[in-house]
KOLTORPA-317509 format. One record per residue (C-alpha): residue in three letters; x, y negated, z. Coordinates in pm, 1 decimal, decimal comma, padded with zeros to 6 digits. Layout:
N
<'ala' <X Y Z>>
...
//
This chain:
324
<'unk' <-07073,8 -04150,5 -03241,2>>
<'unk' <-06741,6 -04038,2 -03037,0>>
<'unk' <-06670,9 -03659,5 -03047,3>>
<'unk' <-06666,3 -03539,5 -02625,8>>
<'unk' <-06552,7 -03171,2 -02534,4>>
<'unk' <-06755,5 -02992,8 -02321,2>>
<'unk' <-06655,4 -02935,5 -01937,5>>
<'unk' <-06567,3 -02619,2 -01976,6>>
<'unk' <-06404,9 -02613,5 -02238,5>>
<'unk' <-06165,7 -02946,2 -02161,0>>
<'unk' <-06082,7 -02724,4 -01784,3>>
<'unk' <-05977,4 -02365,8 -02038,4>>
<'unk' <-05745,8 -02578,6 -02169,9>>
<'unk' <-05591,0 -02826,3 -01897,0>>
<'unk' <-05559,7 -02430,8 -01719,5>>
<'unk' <-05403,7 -02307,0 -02047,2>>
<'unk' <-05130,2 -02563,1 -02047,3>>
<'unk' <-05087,2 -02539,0 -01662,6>>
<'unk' <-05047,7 -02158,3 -01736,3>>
<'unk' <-04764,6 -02228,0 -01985,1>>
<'unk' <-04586,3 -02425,3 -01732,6>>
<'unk' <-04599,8 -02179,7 -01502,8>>
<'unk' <-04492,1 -01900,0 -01700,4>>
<'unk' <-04213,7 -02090,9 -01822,6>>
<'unk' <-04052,4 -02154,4 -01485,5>>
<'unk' <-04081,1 -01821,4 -01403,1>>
<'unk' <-03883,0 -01699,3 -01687,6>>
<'unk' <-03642,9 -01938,5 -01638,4>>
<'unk' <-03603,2 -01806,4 -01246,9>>
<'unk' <-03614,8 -01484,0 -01329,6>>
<'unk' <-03294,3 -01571,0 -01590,7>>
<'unk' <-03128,0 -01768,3 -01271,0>>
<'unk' <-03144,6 -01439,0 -01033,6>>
<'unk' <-03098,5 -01194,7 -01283,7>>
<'unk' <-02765,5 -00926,9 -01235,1>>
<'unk' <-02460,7 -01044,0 -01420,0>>
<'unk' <-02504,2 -00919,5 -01816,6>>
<'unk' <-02246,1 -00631,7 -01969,7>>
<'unk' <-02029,1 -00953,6 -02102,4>>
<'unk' <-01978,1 -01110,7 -01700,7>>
<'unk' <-01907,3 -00788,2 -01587,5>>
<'unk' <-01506,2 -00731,3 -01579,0>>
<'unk' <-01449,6 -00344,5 -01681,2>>
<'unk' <-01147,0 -00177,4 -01616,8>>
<'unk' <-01017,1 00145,0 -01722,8>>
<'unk' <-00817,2 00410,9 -01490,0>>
<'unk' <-00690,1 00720,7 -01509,3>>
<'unk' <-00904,9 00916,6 -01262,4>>
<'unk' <-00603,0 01131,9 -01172,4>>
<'unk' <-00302,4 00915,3 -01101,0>>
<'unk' <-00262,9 00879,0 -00715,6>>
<'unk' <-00138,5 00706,8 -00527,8>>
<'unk' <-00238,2 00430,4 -00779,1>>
<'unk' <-00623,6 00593,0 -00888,1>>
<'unk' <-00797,0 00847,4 -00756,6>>
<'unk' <-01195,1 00930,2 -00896,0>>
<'unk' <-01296,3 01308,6 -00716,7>>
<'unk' <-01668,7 01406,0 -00644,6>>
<'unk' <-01694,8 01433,9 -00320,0>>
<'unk' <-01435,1 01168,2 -00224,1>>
<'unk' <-01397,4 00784,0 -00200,3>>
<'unk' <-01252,4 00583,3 -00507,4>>
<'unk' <-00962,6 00530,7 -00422,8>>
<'unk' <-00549,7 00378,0 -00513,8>>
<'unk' <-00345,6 00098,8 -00554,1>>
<'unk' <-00535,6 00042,3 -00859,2>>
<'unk' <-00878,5 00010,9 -00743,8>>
<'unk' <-00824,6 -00211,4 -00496,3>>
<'unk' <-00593,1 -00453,7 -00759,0>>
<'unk' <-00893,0 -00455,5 -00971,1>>
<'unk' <-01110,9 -00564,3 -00701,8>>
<'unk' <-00903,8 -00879,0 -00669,7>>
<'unk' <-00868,6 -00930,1 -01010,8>>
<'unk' <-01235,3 -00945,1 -01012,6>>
<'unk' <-01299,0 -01174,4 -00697,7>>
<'unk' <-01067,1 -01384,6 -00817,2>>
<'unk' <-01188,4 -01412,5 -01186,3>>
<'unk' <-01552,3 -01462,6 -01002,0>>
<'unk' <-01744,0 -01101,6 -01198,9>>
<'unk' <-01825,0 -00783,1 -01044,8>>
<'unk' <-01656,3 -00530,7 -01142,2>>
<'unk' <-01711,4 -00218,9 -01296,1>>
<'unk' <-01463,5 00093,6 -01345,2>>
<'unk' <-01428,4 00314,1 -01669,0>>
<'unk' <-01291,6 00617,5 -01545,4>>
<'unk' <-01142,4 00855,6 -01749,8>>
<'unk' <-00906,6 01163,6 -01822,0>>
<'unk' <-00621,0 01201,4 -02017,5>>
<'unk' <-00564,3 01508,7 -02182,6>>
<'unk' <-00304,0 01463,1 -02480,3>>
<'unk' <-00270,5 01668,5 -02709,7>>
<'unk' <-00095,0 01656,4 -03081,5>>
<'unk' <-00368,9 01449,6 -03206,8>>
<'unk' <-00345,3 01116,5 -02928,9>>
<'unk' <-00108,1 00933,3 -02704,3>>
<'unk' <-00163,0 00732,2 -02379,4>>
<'unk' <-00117,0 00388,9 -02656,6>>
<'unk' <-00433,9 00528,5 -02854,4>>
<'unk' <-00625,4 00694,7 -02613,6>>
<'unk' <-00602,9 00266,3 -02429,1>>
<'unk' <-00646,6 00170,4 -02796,4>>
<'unk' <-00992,6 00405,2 -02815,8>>
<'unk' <-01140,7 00296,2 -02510,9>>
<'unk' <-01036,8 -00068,6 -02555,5>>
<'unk' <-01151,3 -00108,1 -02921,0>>
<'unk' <-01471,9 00103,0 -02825,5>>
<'unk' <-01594,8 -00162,1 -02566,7>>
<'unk' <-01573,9 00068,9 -02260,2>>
<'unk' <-01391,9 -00194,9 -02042,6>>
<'unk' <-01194,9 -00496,5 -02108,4>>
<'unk' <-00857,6 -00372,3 -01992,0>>
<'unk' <-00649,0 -00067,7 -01919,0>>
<'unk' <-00469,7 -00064,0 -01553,0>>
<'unk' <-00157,8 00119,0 -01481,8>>
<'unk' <00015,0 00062,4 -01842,1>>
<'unk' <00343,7 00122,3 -01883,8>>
<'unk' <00482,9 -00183,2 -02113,6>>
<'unk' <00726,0 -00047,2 -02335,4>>
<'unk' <00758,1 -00187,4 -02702,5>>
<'unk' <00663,5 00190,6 -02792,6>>
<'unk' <00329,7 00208,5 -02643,3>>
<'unk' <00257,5 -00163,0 -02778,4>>
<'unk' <00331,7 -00153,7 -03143,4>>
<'unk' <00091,3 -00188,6 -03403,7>>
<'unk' <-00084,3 00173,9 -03455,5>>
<'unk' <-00004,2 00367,7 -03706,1>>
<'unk' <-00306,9 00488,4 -03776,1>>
<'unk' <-00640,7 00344,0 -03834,4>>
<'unk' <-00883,0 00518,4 -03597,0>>
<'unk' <-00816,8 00758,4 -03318,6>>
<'unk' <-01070,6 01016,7 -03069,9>>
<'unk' <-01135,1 00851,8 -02718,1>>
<'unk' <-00993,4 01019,6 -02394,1>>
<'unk' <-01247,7 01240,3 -02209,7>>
<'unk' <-01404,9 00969,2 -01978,3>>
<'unk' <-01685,1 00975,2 -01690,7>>
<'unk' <-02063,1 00938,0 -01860,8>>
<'unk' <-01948,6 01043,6 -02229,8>>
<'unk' <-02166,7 01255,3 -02430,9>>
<'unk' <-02097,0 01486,3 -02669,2>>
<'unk' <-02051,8 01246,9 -02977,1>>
<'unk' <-01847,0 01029,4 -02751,9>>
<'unk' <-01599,2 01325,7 -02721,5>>
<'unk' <-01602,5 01424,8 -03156,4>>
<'unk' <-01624,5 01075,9 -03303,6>>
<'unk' <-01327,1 00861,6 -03367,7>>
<'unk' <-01310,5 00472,1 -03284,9>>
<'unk' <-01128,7 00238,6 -03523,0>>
<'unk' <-00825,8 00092,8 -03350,1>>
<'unk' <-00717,9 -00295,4 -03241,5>>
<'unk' <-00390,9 -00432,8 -03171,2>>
<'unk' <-00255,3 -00420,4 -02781,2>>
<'unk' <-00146,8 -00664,3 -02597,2>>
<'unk' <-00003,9 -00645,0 -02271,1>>
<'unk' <-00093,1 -00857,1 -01925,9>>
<'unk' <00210,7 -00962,5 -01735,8>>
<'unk' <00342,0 -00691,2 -01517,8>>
<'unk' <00277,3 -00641,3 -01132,1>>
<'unk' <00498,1 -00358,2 -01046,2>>
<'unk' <00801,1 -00178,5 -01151,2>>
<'unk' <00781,1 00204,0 -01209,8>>
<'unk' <01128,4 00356,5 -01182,6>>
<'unk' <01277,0 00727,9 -01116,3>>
<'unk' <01385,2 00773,5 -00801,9>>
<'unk' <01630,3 01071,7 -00661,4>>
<'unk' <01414,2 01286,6 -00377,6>>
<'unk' <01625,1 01493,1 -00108,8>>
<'unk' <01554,8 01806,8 00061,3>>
<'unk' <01541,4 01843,3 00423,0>>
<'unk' <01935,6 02009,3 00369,1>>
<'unk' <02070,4 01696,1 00175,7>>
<'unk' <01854,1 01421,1 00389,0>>
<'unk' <02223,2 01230,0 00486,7>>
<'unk' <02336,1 01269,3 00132,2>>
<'unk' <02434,7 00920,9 00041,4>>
<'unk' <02321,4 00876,9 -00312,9>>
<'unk' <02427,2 00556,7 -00476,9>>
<'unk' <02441,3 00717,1 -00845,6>>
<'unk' <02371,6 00995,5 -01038,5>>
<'unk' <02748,4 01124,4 -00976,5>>
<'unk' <02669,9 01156,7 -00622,0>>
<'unk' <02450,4 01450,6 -00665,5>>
<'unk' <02756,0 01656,7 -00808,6>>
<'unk' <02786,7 02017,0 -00596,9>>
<'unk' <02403,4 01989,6 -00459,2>>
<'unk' <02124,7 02231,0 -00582,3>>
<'unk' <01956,1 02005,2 -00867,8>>
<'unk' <01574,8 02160,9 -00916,5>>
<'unk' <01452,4 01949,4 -01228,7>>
<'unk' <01117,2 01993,7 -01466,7>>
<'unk' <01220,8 02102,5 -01850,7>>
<'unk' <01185,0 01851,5 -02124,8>>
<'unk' <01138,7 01514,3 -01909,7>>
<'unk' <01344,3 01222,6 -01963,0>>
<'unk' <01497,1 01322,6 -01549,5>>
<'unk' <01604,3 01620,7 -01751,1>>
<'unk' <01818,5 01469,4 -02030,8>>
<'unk' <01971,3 01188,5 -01785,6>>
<'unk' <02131,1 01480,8 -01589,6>>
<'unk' <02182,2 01699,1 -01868,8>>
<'unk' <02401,8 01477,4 -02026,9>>
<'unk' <02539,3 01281,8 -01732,8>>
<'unk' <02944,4 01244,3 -01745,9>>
<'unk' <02943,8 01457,7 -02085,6>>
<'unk' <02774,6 01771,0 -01857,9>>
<'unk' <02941,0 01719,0 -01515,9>>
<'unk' <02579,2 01823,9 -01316,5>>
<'unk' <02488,5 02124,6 -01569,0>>
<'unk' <02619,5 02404,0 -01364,4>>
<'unk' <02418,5 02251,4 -01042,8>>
<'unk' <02074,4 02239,7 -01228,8>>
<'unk' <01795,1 02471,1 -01262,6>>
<'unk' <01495,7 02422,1 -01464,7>>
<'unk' <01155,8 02441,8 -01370,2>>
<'unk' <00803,2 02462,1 -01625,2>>
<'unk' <00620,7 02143,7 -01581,7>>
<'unk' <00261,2 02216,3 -01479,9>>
<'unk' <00332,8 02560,7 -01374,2>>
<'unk' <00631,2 02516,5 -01077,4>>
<'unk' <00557,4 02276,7 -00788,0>>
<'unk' <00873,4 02060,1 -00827,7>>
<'unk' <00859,0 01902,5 -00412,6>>
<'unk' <00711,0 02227,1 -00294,2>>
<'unk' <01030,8 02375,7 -00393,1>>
<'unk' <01231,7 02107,7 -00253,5>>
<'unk' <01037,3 02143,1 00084,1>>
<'unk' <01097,0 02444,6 00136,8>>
<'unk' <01444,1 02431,8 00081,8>>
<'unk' <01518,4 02607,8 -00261,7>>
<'unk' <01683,2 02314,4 -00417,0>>
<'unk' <01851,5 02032,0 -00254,4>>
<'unk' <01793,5 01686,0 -00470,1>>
<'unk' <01576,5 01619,0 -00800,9>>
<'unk' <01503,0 01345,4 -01031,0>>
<'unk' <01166,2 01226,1 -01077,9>>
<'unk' <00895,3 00920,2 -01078,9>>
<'unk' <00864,3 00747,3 -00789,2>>
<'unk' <00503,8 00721,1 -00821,9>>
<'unk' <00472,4 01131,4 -00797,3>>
<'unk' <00693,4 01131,2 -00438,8>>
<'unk' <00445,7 00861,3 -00343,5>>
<'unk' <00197,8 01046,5 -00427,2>>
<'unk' <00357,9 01364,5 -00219,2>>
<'unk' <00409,4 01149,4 00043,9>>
<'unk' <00066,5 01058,4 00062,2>>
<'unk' <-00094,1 01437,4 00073,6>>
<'unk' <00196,4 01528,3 00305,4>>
<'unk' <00298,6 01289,9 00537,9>>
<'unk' <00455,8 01522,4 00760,9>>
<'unk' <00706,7 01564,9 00455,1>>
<'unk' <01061,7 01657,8 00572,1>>
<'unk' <01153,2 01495,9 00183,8>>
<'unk' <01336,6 01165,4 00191,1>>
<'unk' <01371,9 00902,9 -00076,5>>
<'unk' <01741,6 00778,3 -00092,8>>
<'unk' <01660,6 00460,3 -00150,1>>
<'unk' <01841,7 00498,5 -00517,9>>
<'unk' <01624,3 00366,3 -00829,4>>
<'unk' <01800,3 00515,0 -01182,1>>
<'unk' <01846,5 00198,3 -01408,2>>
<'unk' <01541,3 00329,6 -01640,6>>
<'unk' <01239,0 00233,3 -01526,9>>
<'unk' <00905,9 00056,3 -01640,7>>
<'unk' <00700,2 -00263,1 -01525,7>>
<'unk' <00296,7 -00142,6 -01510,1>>
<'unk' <00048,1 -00386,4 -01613,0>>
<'unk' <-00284,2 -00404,0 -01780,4>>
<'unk' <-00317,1 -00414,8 -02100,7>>
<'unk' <-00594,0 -00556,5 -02341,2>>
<'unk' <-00706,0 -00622,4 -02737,8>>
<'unk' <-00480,3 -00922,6 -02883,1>>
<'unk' <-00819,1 -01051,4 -03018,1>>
<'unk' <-00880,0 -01139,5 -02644,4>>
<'unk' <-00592,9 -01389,2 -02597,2>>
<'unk' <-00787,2 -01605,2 -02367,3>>
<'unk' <-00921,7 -01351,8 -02148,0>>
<'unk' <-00574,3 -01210,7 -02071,4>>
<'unk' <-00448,9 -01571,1 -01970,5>>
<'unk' <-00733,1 -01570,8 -01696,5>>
<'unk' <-00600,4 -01239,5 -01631,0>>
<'unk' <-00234,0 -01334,5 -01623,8>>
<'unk' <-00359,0 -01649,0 -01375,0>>
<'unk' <-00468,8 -01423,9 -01128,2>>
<'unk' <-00200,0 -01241,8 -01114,3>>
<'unk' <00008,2 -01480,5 -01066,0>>
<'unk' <-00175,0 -01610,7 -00772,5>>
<'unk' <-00236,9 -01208,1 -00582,7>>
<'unk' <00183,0 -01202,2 -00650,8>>
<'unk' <00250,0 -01537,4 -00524,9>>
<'unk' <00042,5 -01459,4 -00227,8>>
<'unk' <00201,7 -01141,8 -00181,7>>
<'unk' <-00114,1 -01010,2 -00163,3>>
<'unk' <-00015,2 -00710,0 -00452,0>>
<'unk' <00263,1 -00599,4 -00239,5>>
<'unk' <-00005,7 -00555,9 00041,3>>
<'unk' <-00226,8 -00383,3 -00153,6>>
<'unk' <00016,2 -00152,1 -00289,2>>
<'unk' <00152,9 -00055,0 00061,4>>
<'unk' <-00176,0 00026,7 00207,8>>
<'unk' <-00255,9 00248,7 -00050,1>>
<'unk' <00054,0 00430,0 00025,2>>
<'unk' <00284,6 00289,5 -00309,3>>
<'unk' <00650,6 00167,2 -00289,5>>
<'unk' <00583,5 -00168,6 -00415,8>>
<'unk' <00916,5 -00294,9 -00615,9>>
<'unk' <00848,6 -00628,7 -00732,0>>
<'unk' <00812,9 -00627,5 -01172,8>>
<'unk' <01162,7 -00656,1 -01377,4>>
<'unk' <01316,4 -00821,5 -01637,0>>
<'unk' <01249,2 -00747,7 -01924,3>>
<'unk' <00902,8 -00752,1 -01867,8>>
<'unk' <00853,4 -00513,3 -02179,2>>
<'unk' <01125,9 -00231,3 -02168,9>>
<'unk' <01305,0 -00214,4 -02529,0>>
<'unk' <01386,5 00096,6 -02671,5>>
<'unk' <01742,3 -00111,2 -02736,4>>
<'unk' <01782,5 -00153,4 -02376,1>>
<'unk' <01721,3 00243,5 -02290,4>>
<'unk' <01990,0 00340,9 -02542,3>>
<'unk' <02227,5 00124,5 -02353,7>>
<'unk' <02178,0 00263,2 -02014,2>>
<'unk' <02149,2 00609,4 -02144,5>>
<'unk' <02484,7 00518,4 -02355,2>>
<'unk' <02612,8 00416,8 -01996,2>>
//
């Protein structure tokens, strides 16, 4: 006598397995539109106060050299992208190499933009854990605890960061094709800055008697130039940029003279992420081959000068030129 299911029962189940079917397509369409995870995002980290190259204010538009970089990083690496913002306040206990370390090793983006690639700020640390830069969305035991550190490792460079001499509107003609040529002009410079020592100690002394110190933080350098209390100063290009930018009715003028000390910028990542940074380094290549960075750099108001060898400035090679 052969066993037979009952109607009703045999249609529960054919609608039970249809159901599973079902169910399972939908999951798998829901995986197929959902937003790109934490790991396909591409997060950057930049200094939220470093214009013309990053700019993060309430109130206004993201904006800087920077931002829009990372944008084509990101299109061209195919992942949205997602900024880290955050603030760099050093003090005795951090650097600009740990506070990158922190928010690298911490997972709060994948790379650091703007980094200045000297062998100092990419040696091993020298200390196992460090605190993490004040940065937007921490919470209070984001800004006590301390993140153990990884190992650095730099992108290829995209621009070159050097110091530049800025003239006042009573120097403007001043033909400037060395430090020398600043000899008998009214020399405003900020205390304790590497500008400071180069023409402190330029030709054993020669430009002491024409220089007067200013606080940093406290004295607005280019005001003072401006307005006509000092003819010439030393300083990063990136700041006169940066002047330019909130003043471009300036009367200051850039001679056109780069002192031989100066940095390459680049991103820079964990070493445990070699592969990541060759995509990175691949992009690059193509926005500079393109000459798409140099566009992007000029329309956010930065003196693009094309990266320098070496790529990674030496503390060897500094000596030298300070030697010189």
């Amino acid at each position: 006598m052969g066993v037979h299911l009952k109607p009703e029962k045999a249609m529960r189940k054919r609608l039970r397995y249809l159901h599973a079917i079902v169910a399972g397509a939908a999951i798998l369409a829901a995986i197929s539109t959902m937003p790109a995870t934490a790991a396909e995002v591409l997060k950057v980290c930049l200094d939220q106060d470093l214009p013309p190259l990053s700019a993060h204010h309430k109130g206004a538009p993201d904006s800087g050299f920077d931002v829009a970089l990372a944008v084509a990083i990101a299109k061209q690496l195919g992942r949205p992208l997602e900024i880290q913002w955050f603030e760099s306040k050093l003090d005795e206990d951090s650097s600009p190499a740990l506070e990158a370390n922190a928010l690298l090793s911490d997972g709060r983006c994948a790379l650091v933009g703007s980094y200045a690639l000297t062998s100092d700020s990419l040696v091993v640390p020298g200390v196992k854990t460090a605190k993490l830069p004040d940065f937007e969305g921490a919470t209070r035991d984001d800004r006590k605890r301390r993140v153990p550190l990884g190992v650095l490792a730099p992108s290829q460079p995209y621009i070159y960061s050097p110091l530049t001499v800025v003239l006042g509107p009573t120097a403007r003609d001043r033909r400037t094709t060395d430090i020398g040529d600043l000899a008998g002009l009214r020399i405003g410079i900020e205390s304790g800055t590497l500008a400071d020592a180069i023409l402190m100690n330029f030709g054993n002394g020669r430009l002491i008697d024409d220089i007067t110190h200013l606080v940093p933080g406290r004295s607005d350098l280019l005001g003072s130039l401006e307005r006509g209390e000092f003819d010439a100063t030393l300083l990063d290009l990136r700041r006169f940029d940066a002047y330019r930018v909130a003043h471009p009715n300036t009367k200051l003028t850039g001679s056109g003279y780069y002192y031989p000390i100066g940095a390459n910028r680049g991103y820079v990542g964990l070493a445990s992420e070699a592969d990541f940074l060759v995509a990175v380094n691949k992009a690059l290549s193509d926005l500079q081959t393109r000459g798409a960075t140099a566009e992007l750099a000029r329309a956010a108001g930065v003196t693009f000068l094309p990266p320098r060898e070496p790529a990674v400035l030496g503390g060897e090679v500094l000596r030298k030129i300070l030697q010189k």
